[in-house]
N, C-alpha and C positions, 0 to 999 in steps of 0.2 A: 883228784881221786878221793881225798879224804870228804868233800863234800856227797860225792855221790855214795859214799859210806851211810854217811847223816843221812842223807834222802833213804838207802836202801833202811837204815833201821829203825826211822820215823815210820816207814810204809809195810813195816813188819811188827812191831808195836801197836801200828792203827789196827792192822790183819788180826794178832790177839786180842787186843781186845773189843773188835769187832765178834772173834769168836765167842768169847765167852760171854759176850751180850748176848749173844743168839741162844746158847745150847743153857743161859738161865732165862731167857724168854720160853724155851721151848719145854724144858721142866716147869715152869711156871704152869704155862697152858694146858700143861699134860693132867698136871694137879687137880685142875679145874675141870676140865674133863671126865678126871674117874669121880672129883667131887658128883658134878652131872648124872654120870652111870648110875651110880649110887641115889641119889635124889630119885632117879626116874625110877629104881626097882622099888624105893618106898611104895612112891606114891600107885605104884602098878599092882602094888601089892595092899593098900590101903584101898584102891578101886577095887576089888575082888572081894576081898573082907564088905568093902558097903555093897557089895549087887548080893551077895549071899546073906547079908542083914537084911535088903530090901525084899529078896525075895521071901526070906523066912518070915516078915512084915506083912506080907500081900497074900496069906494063905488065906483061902475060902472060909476057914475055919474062923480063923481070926477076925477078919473082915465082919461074918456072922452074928459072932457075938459082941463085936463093938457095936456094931448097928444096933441088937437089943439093947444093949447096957447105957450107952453114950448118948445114942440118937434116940431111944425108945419108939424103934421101928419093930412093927412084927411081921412076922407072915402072910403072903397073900393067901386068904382063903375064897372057894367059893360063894359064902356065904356075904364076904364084902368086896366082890370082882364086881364089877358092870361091864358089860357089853355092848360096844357100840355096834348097829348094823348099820351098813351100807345100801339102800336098796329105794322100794319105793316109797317108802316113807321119809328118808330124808332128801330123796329131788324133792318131791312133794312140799318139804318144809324149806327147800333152797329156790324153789320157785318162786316169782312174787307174783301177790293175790293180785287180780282183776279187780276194779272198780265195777259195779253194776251198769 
């Protein structure tokens, strides 16, 4: 009798502290978890802040006057547009010449 004593409270000791491996495994993971949640609202919130940078970045306006100031681009005017036509002047010059 007395052994199956020792066996029942070997296998009741393993039982605790099987439990309490578990339920500080499972605190553990939990931890890391709402670490995670937390990580993920940064960075959702860090993506929102850059698309509302990028878009305040990418206004017409802006774009405009860096092109003058940076690239020293200006305006297309009429006066320095050319026009290409498409017609009988240039088959004419896609043709190839005949030999006499």
């Amino acid at each position: 009798m007395t052994r199956l004593n020792i066996v029942l409270l070997l296998a009741v000791l393993a039982s605790a502290l099987y439990l309490v491996h578990t339920q500080y495994e499972s605190r553990r993971l939990f931890t890391e978890l709402d670490k995670a949640h937390a990580e993920s609202r940064r960075l959702e919130l860090d993506n929102e802040r850059l698309q509302v940078e990028k878009r305040a970045q990418a206004t017409p306006l802006r774009v405009e006057k860096l092109a003058k100031e940076q690239l020293q681009m200006r305006s297309a005017t009429p006066a320095i547009t050319q026009y290409v036509t498409y017609g009988a002047a240039a088959k004419a010059a896609s043709a190839p010449e005949q030999a006499p």
